[in-house]
N, C-alpha and C positions, 0 to 999 in steps of 0.2 A: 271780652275779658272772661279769664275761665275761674268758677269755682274758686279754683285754688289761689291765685292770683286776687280775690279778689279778698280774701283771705291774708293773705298775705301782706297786702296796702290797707286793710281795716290795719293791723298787728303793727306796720309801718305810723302809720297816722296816729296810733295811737302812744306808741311811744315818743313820739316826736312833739303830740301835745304835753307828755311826763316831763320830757326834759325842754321843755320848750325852745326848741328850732324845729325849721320848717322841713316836712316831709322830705322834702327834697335834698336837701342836706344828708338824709340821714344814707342815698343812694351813692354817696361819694366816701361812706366813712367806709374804711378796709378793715376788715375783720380780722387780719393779720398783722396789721400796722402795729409799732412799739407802744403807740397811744391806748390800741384797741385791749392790750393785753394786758395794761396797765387799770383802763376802765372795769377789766372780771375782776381786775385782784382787787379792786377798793369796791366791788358789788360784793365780791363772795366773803369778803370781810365785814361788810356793813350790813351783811343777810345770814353771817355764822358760818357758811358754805366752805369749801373746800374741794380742793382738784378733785376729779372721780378718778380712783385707783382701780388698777385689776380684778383687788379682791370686790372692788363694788360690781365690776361687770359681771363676775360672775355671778357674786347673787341677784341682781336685776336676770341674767338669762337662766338662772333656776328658778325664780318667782314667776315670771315669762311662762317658763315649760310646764311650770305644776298648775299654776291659780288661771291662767289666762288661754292659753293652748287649748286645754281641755273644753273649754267650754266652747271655745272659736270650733272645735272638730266635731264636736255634739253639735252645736247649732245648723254645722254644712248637713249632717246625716241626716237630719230632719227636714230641712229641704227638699221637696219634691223636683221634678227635674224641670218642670216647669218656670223652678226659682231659680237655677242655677246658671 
């Protein structure tokens, strides 16, 4: 099992023990199903939330490019080539 995966079935497992049914279950439910689209709209209700709009994309990819970019491209230049 890799890494990611294993990652992935912790995140599984543990929402499965929140709503309690069994892991396995939760491999069957469709992300797209009328149910499933039904279950965000009573989470993002019952969390304040709401659909992410355009105008949010873009500022998550301007907060991205100024606060987070910057530091991800300094930290490669400092890398020797040994680290890369």
């Amino acid at each position: 099992m890799t890494h990611g995966a294993k990652l992935r079935q912790a995140a599984v497992d543990y929402v499965a023990d929140v709503v309690k049914v069994p892991a396995e279950a939760l491999a069957k439910y469709g992300l797209s199903s009328r149910s499933a689209k039904g279950h965000r709209t009573q989470i993002r209700e019952a969390l304040g939330f709401r659909p992410e709009t355009r105008a949010d994309e873009q500022r998550l990819t301007e907060w991205l490019s100024t606060e987070v970019c910057p530091v991800e491209l300094r930290l490669v230049s400092e890398l020797g080539p040994q680290d890369r």
